[in-house]
C-alpha positions in Angstrom: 5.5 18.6 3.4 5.9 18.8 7.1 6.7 22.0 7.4 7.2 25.1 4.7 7.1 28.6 4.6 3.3 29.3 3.6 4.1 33.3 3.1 6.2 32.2 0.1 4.2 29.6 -0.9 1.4 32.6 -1.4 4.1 34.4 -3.4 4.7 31.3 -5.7 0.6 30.8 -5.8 0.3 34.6 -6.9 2.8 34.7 -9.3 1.8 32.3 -11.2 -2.1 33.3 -10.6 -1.1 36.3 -12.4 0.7 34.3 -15.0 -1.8 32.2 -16.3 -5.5 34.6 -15.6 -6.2 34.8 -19.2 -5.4 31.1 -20.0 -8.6 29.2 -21.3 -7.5 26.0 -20.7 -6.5 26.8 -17.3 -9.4 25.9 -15.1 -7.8 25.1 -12.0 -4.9 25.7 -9.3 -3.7 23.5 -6.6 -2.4 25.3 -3.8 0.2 22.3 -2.5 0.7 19.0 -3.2 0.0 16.2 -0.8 0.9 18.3 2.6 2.5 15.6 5.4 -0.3 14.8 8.2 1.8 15.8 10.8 0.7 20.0 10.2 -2.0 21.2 12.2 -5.3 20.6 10.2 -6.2 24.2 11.6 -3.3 25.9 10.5 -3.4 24.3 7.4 -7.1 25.1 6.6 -6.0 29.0 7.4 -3.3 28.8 4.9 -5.6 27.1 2.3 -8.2 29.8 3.2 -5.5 32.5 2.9 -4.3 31.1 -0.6 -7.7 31.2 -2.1 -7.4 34.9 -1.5 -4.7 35.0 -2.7 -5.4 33.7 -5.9 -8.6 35.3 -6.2 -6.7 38.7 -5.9 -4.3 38.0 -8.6 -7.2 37.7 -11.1 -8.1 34.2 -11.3 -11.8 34.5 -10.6 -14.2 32.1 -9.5 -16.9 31.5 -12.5 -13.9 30.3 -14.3 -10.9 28.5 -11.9 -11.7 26.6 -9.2 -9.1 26.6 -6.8 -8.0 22.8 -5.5 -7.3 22.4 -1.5 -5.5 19.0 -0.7 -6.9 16.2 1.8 -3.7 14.1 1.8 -4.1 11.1 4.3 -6.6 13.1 6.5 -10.2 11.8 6.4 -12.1 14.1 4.4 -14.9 14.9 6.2 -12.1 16.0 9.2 -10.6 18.2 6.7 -14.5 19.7 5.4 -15.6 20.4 8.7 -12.5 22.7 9.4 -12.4 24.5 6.2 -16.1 25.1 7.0 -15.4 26.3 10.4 -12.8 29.1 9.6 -13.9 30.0 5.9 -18.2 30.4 6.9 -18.9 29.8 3.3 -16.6 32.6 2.2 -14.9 31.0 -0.7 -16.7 30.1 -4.1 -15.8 27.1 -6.8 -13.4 25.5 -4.5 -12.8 21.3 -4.2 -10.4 19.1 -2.5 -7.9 17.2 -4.0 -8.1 13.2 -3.5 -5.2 10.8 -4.4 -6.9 7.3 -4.6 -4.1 4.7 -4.0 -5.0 1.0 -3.0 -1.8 -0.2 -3.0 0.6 1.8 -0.3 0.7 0.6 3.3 0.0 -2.9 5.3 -4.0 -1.3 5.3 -4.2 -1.9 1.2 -2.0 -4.6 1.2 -3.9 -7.1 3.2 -7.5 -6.4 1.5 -8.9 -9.2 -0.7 -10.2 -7.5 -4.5 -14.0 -7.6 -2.8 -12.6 -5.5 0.1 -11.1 -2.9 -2.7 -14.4 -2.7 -4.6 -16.2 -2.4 -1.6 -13.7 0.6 -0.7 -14.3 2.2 -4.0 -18.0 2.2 -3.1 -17.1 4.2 -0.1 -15.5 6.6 -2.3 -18.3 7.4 -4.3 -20.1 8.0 -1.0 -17.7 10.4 -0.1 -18.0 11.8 -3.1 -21.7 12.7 -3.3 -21.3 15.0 -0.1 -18.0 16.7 -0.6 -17.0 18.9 -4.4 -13.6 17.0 -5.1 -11.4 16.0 -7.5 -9.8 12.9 -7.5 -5.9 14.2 -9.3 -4.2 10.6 -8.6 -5.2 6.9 -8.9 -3.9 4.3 -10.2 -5.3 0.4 -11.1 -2.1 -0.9 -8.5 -3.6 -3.0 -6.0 -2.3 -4.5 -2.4 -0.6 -7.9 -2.4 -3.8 -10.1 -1.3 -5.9 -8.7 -4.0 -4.2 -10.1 -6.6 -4.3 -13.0 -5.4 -6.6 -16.0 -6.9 -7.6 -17.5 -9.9 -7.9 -14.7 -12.2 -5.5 -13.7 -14.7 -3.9 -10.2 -13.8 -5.4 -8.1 -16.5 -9.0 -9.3 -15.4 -8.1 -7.9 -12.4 -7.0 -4.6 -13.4 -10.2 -4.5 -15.9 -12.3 -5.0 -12.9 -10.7 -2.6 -11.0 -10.7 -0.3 -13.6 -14.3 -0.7 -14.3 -15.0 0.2 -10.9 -12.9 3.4 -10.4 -14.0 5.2 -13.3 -17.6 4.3 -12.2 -17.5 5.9 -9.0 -14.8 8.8 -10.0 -16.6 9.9 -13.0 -19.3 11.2 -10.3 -16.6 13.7 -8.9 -17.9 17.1 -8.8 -14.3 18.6 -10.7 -13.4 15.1 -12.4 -10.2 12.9 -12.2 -6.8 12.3 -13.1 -5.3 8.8 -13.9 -1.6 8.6 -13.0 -0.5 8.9 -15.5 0.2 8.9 -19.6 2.9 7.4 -19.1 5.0 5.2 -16.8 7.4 2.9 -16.6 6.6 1.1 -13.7 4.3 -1.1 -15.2 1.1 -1.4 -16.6 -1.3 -0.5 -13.6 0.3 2.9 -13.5 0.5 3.9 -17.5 -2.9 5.0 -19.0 -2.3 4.2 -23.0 -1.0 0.7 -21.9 -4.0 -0.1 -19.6 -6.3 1.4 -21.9 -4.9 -0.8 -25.1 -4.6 -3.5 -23.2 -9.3 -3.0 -22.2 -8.4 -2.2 -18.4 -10.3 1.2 -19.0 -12.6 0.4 -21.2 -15.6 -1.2 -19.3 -18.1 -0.2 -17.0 -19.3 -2.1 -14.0 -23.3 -2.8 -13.1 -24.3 -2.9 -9.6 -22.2 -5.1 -7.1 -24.1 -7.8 -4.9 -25.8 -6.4 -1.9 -23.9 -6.4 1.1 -24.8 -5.4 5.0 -21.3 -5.4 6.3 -21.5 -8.1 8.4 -20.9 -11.9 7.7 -19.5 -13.1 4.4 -19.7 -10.9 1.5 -21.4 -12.3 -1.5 -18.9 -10.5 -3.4 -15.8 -12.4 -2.2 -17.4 -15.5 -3.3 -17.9 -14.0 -6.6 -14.4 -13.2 -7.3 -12.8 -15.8 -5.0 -14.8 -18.8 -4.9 -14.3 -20.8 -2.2 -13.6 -24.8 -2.3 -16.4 -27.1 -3.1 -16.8 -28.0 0.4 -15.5 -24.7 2.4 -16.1 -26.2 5.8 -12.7 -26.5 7.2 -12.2 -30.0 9.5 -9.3 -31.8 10.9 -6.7 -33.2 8.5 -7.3 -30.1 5.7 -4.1 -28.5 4.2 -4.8 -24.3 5.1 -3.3 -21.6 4.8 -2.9 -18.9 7.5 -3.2 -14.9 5.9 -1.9 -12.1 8.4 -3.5 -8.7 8.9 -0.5 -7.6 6.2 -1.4 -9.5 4.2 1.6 -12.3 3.7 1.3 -16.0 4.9 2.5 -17.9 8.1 5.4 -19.4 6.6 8.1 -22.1 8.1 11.2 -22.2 7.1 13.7 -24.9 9.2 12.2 -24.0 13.0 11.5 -20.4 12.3 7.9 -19.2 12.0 7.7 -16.1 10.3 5.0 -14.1 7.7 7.2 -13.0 5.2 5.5 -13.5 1.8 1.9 -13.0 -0.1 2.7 -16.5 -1.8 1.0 -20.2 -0.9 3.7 -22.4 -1.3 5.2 -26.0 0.4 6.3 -23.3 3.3 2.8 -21.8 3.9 1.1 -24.7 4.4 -0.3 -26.5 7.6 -1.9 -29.4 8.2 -5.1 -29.2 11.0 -4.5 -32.1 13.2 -6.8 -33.0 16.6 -4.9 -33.1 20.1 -2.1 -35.2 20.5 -2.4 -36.3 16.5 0.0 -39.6 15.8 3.9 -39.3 15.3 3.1 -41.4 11.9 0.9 -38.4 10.7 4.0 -36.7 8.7 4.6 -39.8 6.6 1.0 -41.0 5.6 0.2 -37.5 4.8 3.2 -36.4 2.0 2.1 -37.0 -1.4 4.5 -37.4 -4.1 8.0 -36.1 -3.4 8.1 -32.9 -1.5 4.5 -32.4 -1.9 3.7 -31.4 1.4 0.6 -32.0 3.1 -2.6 -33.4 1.7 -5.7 -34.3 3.7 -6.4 -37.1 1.4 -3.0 -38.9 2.2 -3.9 -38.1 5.7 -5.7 -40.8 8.5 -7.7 -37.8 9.5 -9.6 -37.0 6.1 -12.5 -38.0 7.8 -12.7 -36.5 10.8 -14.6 -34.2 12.2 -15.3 -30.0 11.4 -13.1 -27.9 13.4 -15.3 -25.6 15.5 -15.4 -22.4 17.7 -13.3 -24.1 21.0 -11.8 -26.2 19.5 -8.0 -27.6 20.2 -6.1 -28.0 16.4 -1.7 -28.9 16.6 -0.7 -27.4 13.3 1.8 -29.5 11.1 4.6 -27.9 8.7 6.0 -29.5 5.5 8.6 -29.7 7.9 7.0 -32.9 9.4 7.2 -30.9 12.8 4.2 -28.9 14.4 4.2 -25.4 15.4 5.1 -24.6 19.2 5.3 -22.0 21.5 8.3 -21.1 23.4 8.1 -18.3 25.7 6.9 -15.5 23.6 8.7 -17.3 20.6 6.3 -19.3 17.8 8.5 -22.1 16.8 8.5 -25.8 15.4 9.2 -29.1 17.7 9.7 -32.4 16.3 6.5 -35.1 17.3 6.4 -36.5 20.6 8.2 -33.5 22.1 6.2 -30.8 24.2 3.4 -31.4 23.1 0.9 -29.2 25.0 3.1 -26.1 23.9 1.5 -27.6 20.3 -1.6 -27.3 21.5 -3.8 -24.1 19.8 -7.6 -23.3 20.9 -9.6 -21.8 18.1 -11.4 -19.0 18.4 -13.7 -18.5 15.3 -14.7 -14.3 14.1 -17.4 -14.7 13.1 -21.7 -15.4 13.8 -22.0 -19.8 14.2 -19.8 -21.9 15.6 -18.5 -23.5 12.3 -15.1 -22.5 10.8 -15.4 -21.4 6.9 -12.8 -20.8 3.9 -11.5 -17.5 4.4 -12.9 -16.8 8.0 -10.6 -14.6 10.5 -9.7 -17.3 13.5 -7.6 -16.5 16.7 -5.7 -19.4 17.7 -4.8 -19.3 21.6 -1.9 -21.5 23.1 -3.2 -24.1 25.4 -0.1 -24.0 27.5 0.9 -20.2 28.0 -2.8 -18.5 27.3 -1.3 -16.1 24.7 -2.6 -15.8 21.5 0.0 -16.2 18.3 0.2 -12.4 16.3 1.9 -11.1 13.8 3.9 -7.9 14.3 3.6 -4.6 12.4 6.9 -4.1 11.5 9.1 -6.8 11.0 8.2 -10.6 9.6 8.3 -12.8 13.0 5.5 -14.5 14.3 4.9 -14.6 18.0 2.7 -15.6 21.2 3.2 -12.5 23.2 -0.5 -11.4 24.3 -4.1 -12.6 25.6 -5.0 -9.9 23.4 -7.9 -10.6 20.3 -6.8 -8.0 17.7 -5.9 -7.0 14.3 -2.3 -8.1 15.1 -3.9 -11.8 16.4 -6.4 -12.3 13.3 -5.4 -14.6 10.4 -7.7 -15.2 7.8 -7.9 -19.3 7.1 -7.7 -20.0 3.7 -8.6 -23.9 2.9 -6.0 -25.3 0.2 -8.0 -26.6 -3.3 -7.3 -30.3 -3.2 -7.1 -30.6 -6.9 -7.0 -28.7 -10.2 -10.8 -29.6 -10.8 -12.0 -27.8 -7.4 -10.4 -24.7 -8.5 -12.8 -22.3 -10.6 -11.9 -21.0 -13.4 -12.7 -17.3 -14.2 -13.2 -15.9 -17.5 -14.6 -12.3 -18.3 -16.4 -13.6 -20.6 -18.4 -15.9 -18.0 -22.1 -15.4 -16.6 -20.9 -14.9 -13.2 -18.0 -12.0 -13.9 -20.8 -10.8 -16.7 -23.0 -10.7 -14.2 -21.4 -7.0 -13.1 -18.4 -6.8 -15.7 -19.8 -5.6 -18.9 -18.6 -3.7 -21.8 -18.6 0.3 -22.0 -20.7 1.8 -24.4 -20.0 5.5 -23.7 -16.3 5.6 -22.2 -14.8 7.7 -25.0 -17.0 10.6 -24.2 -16.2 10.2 -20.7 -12.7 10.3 -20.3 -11.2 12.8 -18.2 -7.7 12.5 -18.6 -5.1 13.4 -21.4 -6.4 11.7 -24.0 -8.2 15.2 -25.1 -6.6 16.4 -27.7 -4.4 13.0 -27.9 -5.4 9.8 -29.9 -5.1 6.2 -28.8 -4.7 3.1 -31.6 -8.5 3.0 -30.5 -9.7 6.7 -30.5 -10.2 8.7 -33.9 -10.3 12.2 -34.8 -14.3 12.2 -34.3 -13.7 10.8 -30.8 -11.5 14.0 -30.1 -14.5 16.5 -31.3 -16.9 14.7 -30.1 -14.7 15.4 -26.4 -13.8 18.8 -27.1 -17.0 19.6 -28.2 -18.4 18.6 -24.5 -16.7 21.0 -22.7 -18.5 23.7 -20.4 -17.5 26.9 -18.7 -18.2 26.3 -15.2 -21.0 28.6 -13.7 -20.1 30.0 -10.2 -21.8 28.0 -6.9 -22.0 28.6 -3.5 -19.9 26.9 -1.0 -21.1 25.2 2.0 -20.5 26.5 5.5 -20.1 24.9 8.4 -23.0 24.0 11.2 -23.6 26.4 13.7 -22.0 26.0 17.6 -25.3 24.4 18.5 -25.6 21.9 15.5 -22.3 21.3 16.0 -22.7 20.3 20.2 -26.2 18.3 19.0 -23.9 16.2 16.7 -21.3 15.7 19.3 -23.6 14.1 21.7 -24.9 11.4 19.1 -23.8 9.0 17.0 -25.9 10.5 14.0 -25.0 12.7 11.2 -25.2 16.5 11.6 -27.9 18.9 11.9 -28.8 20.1 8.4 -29.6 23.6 9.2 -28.0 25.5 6.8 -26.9 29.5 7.1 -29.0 32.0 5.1 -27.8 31.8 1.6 -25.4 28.8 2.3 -25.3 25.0 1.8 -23.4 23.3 4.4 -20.7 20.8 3.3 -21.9 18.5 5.7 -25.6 18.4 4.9 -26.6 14.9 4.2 -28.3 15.9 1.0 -26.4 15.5 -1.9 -23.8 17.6 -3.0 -25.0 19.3 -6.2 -21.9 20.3 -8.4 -21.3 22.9 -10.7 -20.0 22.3 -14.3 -16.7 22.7 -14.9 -14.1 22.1 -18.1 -12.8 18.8 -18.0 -8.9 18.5 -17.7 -7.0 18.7 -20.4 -3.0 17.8 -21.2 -2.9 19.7 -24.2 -2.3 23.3 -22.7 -1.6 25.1 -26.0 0.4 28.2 -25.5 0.9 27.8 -21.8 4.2 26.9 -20.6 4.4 23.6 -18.0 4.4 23.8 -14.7 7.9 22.6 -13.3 6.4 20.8 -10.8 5.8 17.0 -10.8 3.2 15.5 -8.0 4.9 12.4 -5.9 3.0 9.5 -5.8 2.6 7.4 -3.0 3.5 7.9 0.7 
C-alpha cells in the first residue's frame, strides 16, 4: 500500500478488535499487510502507534493479543528506532511482522546458497534484539543458489534446516507460506515436509570473518581440483544478477543462470594464435576445452594481467564504442584486449573470485546493466555493475564432487531433527501429516502458554541518540526508568506467547489473504 485512508483502516482494525476479544485462539492482530516503502516511516509509525490504541480500546488487551506492526522492505532497526521515538515505551506485547523471501529481486537472485545461509544468520541476529514475528517465508531461493551439484531437494532440506533454526528463536514465532500451494514445492508446507525439507536441524556453520573466501562456499560448492585459474581454462563469467555472459552470433548479452556452449570463454594471453579456435574444440560442438588447447600449459592469470576472451563462436569478445561485441581473429585486436583486475587479498585469480576486466583500448570496464540483458564497456567505474564472479569449468565428470546428505562433509552440519514435531509453529496444530500422529498433536497442544504481559522498549534519549550519531558504534544502552530500550545491545528477552494456530474453531476467517512477494 502506497497510500490508504488510515482513519478507516482504524475503523476496520476496531471492528473486528471487537469481533474477536473473547476468542482464545486469537492471539494476535496485524494492523496492515506489507505497507509500500514509498510512505513516510514517521507517518507510518504514528498510524501503527494510533492502531495499537485502537485495538487496545476495543478490548483486546495486552496479557493476551499482541498486536503485529509490519517492517515490509524497511531495515528493521530504521523502523525500531522510530516506533521508539514516537511511542516512549507506551505500548505493551507488541512485535513486527517480517516476511523472509530469498528469492524476489536481482539482490536474492545473484547469491550463491553460502551467501543465503550466511543471510539467515543475519536474521537470527536481528532477531535476538528486536520481538518479531517472522508471518512469511518460504524455502524458494534466487537463481545462483541453486546452482551446483546438489540435487534440488538437498537444497531445499538445507535451506529448510537453516530457517527453522534461526526462526524458531523469534520472540512471537513464524509462519511458513503456506499449507498449500500450487506453485511448487518450495512454497507448500505438507509437500516439503513429506518430501524431509522441514524435518532437519542444522549444527553450527563454519566460522567465517567476512572477508576472503568463505569456508562455507567450498562446502557446498567445491571448487575444481586445481581452482587456480590460468591461460587456456574454459570459465564462466557470473553477473551481479546472477545470469552468465552469454554469446549468441556477435551479441554479448547476460541473459540466463545456465552454463552452457554459449556461456563459455576460453582465457587466451595477448594476441593468442588465429589456429586457437580449431585445436581447442573437442568433439563436435563441444566448445572450448583447455586440454585441446596449445595453452594448457601456460601460465596463472594474475592481478594485471591482459586475457582476449574466446566464444564457442571461434571469435573473441571486442569492444566497440560502448558496445561489447565479438570480432573474428586477426581483426582489431587490441579492442580484444581485457586487463584483469582481481577482488580480492593476493595477486592470484581463484574459482569463483569477483574480477573486473578493463578494455586495453578504450579504458572502460565491461558491466552489466540493471535492467535489461546487454553487456557493455560504458565506464572506468569498479562497481557492482562491473563485477563478475569467474567460475572455472570442471574439465571432466571425475573433478566434479558429488554431494550426498548422507556424506561426512554435508553431515558435518546437516543432521537429522530429533525434536521438530514439538516445534512446529505453523498449521500443522490441530492438522496431521502422513508423518504426525494423534500424540504428536497433544503433545503440541499441550505446549501452549498464555502469554504474560512485558514491557516494551523505548527509545534512547536526545543525548544517546547524538552520542551514537557521531560514531560508528552501537547505541548508548541507557535505558528510561522502568523501560528496556529496543535498541539495547543486550538481548531481547521475549515473553511467551500461544503458538499460531490454523485451526480457529468457532471463529469465522478473515477475508483477507497476505500477497506474497514484491
Amino acid at each position: 500500500w502506497s497510500d490508504w485512508n488510515f482513519a478507516e483502516s482504524r475503523k476496520a482494525l476496531r471492528l473486528l478488535a471487537d469481533r474477536y476479544k473473547n476468542c482464545p485462539v486469537v492471539t494476535g492482530i496485524g494492523v496492515c499487510n506489507e505497507p509500500s516503502p514509498k510512505v513516510d516511516l514517521s507517518k507510518l509509525c504514528t498510524y501503527y502507534a494510533e492502531a495499537v490504541q485502537t485495538i487496545r480500546d476495543a478490548g483486546m488487551c495486552s496479557d493476551r493479543v499482541a498486536v503485529v506492526l509490519p517492517a515490509f522492505q524497511r531495515p528493521l532497526a530504521d523502523v525500531a528506532q522510530v516506533w521508539d521515538a514516537i511511542t516512549r515505551g507506551e505500548h505493551s506485547n507488541v512485535c513486527f511482522d517480517l516476511h523472509y523471501y530469498h528469492c524476489f529481486g536481482k539482490t536474492w537472485n545473484c547469491m550463491t546458497l553460502a551467501q543465503q545461509l550466511r543471510q539467515v544468520e543475519a536474521h537470527a541476529k536481528e532477531l535476538s534484539r528486536f520481538p518479531a514475528v517472522i508471518s512469511e517465508w518460504s524455502l524458494a531461493l534466487g537463481k545462483v543458489a541453486k546452482l551446483g551439484f546438489r540435487e534440488e531437494n538437498q537444497t531445499r532440506k538445507i535451506f529448510g534446516a537453516s530457517q527453522l533454526a534461526t526462526y524458531t528463536k523469534a520472540s512471537h514465532g513464524w509462519f511458513f507460506w503456506t499449507w498449500k500451494d500450487g506453485n511448487g514445492i518450495e512454497w507448500d508446507w505438507q509437500q516439503s515436509y513429506g518430501e524431509g525439507s522441514l524435518s532437519s536441524e542444522l549444527s553450527e556453520l563454519p566460522a567465517w570473518s567476512g572477508s576472503g573466501e568463505d569456508p562455507l562456499d567450498e562446502l557446498l560448492n567445491p571448487p575444481p581440483s586445481e581452482p587456480e585459474v590460468c591461460f587456456g581454462d574454459a570459465v564462466f563469467l557470473r553477473s551481479f544478477r546472477g545470469t552468465y555472459l552469454d554469446v549468441e552470433g556477435c551479441a554479448v548479452r547476460a541473459r540466463w543462470p545456465d552454463k552452457g556452449d554459449w556461456q563459455r570463454v576460453l582465457l587466451c594471453q595477448p594476441k593468442a594464435p588465429d589456429t586457437i579456435w580449431e585445436s581447442s574444440q573437442k568433439n563436435s560442438g563441444q566448445g572450448t576445452s583447455k586440454a585441446a588447447s596449445p595453452e594448457a600449459t601456460s601460465p596463472a592469470v594474475r592481478n594485471g594481467s591482459i586475457v582476449r576472451l574466446l566464444a564457442h563462436t571461434g571469435h573473441f569478445l571486442s569492444v566497440n564504442g560502448t558496445e561489447l561485441c565479438t570480432c573474428p581473429p586477426g581483426q582489431n585486436v587490441e579492442s580484444t584486449e581485457f586487463v584483469v583486475c582481481v577482488k580480492r587479498t593476493g595477486s592470484g585469480l581463484r574459482h569463483r573470485n569477483v574480477v573486473y576486466l578493463q578494455s586495453k583500448s578504450s579504458e572502460r570496464v565491461i558491466d552489466c546493466d540493471a535492467d535489461d540483458d546487454n553487456v557493455r564497456v560504458r565506464w572506468r567505474d569498479f562497481g557492482e555493475w562491473q563485477g563478475f564472479a569467474l567460475e572455472k569449468e570442471f574439465e571432466s565428470d571425475k573433478d566434479q564432487p558429488q554431494l550426498d546428505t548422507n556424506s561426512l562433509q554435508l553431515n558435518s552440519f546437516l543432521m537429522p531433527c530429533r525434536s521438530f514435531r514439538a516445534q512446529v509453529d505453523v498449521g500443522s496444530q490441530g492438522m496431521q501429516t502422513p508423518e504426525m500422529t494423534q500424540n504428536d498433536n497433544q503433545q503440541l497442544s499441550n505446549t501452549r502458554e498464555v502469554p504474560v504481559q512485558y514491557q516494551h522498549p523505548v527509545a534512547p534519549s536526545a543525548a544517546a541518540e547524538s552520542a551514537a550519531a557521531s560514531t560508528d558504534s552501537e547505541p548508548p544502552t541507557t535505558p528510561r526508568p522502568g523501560a528496556k530500550r529496543l535498541l539495547a545491545q543486550d538481548q531481547y528477552s521475549p515473553p511467551k506467547l500461544i503458538r499460531s494456530c490454523s485451526d480457529i474453531a468457532g471463529c469465522p476467517p478473515s477475508p483477507l489473504k497476505p500477497i506474497r512477494g514484491e
